[in-house]
N, C-alpha and C positions, 0 to 999 in steps of 0.2 A: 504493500500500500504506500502512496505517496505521502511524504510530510510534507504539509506548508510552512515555509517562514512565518512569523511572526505579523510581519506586513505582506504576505500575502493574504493569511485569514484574516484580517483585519480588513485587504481591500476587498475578500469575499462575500465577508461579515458584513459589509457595507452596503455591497449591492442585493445580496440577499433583502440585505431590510427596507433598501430602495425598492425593490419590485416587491416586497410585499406591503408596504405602503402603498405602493401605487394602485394594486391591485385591491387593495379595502378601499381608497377614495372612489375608486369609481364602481365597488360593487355598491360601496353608500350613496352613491348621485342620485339624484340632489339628496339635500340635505338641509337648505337652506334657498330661498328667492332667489331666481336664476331675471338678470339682465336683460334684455333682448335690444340692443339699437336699432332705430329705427329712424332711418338717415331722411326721413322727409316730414313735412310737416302734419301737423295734427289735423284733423277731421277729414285729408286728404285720401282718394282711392287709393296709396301703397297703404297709407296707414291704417285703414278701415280691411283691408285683408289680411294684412300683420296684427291687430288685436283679434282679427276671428280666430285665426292661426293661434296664438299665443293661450289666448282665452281655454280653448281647446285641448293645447299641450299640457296647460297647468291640471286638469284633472288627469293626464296620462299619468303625467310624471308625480302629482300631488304633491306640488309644491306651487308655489304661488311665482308668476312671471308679470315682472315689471317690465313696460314699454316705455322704454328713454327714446325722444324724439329729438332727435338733432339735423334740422336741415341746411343744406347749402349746399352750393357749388355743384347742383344736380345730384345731391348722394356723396359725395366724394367726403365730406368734414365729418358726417356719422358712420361713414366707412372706416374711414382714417382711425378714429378714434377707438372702433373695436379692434382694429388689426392690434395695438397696442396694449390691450387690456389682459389681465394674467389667464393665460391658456389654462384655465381648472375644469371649462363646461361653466364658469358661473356668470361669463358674457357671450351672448352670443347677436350674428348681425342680419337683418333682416336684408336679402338682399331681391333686386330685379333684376333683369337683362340692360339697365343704365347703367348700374353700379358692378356687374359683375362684366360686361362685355364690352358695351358702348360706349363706357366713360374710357376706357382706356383704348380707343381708337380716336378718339376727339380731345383729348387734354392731352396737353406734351409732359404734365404731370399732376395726376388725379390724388397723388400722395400717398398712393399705396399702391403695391404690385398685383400682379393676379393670382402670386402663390401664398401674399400672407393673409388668405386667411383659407379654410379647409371645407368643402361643401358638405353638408348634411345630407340633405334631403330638396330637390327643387318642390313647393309645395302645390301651385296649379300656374295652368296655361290661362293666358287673359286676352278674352276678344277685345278690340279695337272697333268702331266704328264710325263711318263717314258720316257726319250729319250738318245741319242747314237749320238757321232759328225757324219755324212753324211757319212763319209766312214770308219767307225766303218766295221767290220767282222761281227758283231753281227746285226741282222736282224729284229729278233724277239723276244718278251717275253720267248719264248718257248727255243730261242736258248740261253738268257741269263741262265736259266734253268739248260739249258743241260749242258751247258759249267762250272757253277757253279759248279755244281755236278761232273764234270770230273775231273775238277781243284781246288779243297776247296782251300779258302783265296788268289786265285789270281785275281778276278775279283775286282776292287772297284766302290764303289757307292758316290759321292761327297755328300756333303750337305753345305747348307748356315754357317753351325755351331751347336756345339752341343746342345739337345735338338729342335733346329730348326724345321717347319712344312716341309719340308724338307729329315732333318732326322729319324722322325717318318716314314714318308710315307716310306722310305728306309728299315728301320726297320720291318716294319710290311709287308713289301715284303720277306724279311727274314723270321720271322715268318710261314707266310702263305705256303711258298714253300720249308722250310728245309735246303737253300740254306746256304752257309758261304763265305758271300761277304763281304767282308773290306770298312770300314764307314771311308770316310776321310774329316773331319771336314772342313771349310775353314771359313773365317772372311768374310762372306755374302754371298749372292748367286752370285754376279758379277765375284768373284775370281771362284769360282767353276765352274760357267759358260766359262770361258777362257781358263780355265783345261782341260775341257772337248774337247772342240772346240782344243786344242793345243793336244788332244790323250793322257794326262797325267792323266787321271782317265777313268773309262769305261761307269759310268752310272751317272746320275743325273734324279732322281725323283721331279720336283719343281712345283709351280702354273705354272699357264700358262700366266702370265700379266710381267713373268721373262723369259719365253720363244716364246710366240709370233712370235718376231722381229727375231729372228735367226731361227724357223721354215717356217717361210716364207723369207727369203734370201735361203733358202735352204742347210742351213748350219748346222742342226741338222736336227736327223730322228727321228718323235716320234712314242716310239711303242704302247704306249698305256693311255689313260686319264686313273684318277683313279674315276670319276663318276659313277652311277646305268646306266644310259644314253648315251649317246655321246653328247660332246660338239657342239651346234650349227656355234660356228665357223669354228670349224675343224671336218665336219660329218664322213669326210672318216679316222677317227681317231676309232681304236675299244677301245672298255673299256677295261679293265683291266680282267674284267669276262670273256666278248669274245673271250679274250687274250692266256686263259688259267688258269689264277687263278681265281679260284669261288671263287665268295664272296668275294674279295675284292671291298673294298669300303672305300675312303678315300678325304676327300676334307677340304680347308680353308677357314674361314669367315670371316667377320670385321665386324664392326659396332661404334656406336656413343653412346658417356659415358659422363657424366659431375661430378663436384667430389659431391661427400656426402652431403646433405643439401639443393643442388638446390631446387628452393619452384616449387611442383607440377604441378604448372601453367605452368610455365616458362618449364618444362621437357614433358607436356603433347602437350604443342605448339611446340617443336621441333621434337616429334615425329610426328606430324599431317604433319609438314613440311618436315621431310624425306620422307615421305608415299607417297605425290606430287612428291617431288623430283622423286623420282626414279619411277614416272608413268610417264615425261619426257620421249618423242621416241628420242630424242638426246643423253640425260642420260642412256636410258636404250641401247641405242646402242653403244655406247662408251665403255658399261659394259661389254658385251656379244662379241664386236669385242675383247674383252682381257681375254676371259673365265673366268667372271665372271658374274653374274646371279642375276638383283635384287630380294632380298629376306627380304622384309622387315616385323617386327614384332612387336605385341605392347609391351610396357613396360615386363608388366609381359612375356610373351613369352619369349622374348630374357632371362630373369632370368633363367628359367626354361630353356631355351636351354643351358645357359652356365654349370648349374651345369647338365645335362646332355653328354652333351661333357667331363665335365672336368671328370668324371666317367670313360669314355668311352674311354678319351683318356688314362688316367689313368690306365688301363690294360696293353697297351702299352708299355708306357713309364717303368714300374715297372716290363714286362717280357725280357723288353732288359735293364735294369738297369742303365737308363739312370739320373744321377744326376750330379751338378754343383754346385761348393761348393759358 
């Protein structure tokens, strides 16, 4: 049998008790209110799917989850700020396809990289939809088209703000149909949203967890989702294909990140615990009343999903030459 030095049991002794620490922290997770950032503003559609989501988990996990809201700089300052936070599982960051793809195709630096922080679970897929205030002239995808084309650069298209999920979807409606519509930026989607409704921009392309509430007052007409599908809540909604442009196809995602180092236990239990979550028919109808869709994935997945989007979205954004210094 072999002997150990002195300071070898000693550094054996040491790691022993490191991995058996580690391995009681995360059979005990949680244990204590778990963080979630939540890098956009309050009563906003990321934030209103980030507390369903959260609301949700906390009875998975039975432990109580606080939603810390930190906006700016499109996601980037409430991103920033979790990647930094002590890898335990007891912060973790709300994320979309702005903050996990888009931001880092459009800022030269968003302040954080795309490996510090570690995907969870993405939690659902988010329709987008064209729409026009109620008593817009404009009817249909076809007539925004036509009218485009009669009138170059006098139609405009709002967006939450540059680079925004938003402005992409705008963008690549341009694209697709040749059109020369005027992108006018706004400080969120709420200000855009007001414009619209007040007749002072012509379109707005957004999700649908920002539009909802004023489709159903009746205060907006939507012409069309940007889904393969039709959205389950609004069936008499056509897509976008149906609409007249083939082949469009456009939609936003979120999902659950924690920063860099979380130990595997503790990231493998929160994804097992989203996976519940969102098989909740509370949860999942909360989702789908606000067209959204749970779509959850495992770890590796969502990786692979993200650098696939960010590819994808990546043509995009670099044919309409969208950057932000």
């Amino acid at each position: 049998m072999a002997i150990l030095k002195p300071a070898l049991r000693a550094s054996a002794l040491g790691i022993a008790l490191l991995l058996g620490t580690t391995a009681a922290q995360a059979n005990d997770y949680p244990n204590r209110a778990i963080t979630v950032v939540v890098p956009f503003l309050a009563g906003g559609g990321g934030d209103t799917l980030a507390r369903i989501a959260t609301n949700g988990l906390a009875k998975e996990l039975g432990q109580s989850i606080v939603v810390e809201n930190k906006p700016g700089a499109g996601g980037n300052i409430g991103t920033a700020q979790a990647t930094r936070a002590n890898p335990d599982g007891y912060t973790l960051a709300y994320g979309t396809n702005g903050t996990s793809a888009i931001n880092h195709l459009i800022y030269k630096n968003p302040g954080y990289s795309r490996t510090d922080l570690e995907p969870i679970s993405r939690l659902t897929t988010i329709a987008a939809a064209m729409t026009v205030s109620a008593d817009s002239s404009l009817k249909s995808v076809q007539d925004i088209i036509d009218t485009a084309k009669q009138k170059p650069g006098e139609l405009t298209c709002g967006s939450a703000g540059n680079g925004t999920t938003s402005h992409i979807a705008c963008e690549l409606f341009k694209q697709m149909t040749g059109v020369d519509i005027v992108h006018v930026p706004y400080r969120g989607g709420a200000a855009a949203l007001t414009d619209l409704l007040g007749g002072r921009i012509d379109i707005l392309i957004d999700v649908m967890p920002n539009l909802a509430g004023q489709i159903a007052g009746g205060k907006l007409r939507p012409l069309a989702v940007t889904m393969q599908e039709r959205v389950a809540s609004h069936p008499d909604i056509p897509t976008m294909d149906e609409a007249g442009v083939k082949g469009y196809y456009f939609f936003a995602w979120d999902g659950l990140y924690a920063p860099k180092g979380t130990p595997e236990d503790v990231l493998d239990k929160l994804n097992a615990a989203v996976h519940k979550m969102l098989a909740q028919p509370e949860v999942a109808k909360s989702f789908t009343d606000r067209g959204a869709t749970p779509a959850p994935t495992t770890r590796e997945e969502l990786k692979q999903f993200i650098e696939t989007e960010y590819n994808r979205l990546g043509e995009i954004v670099k044919a309409a030459g969208v950057q932000i210094d």
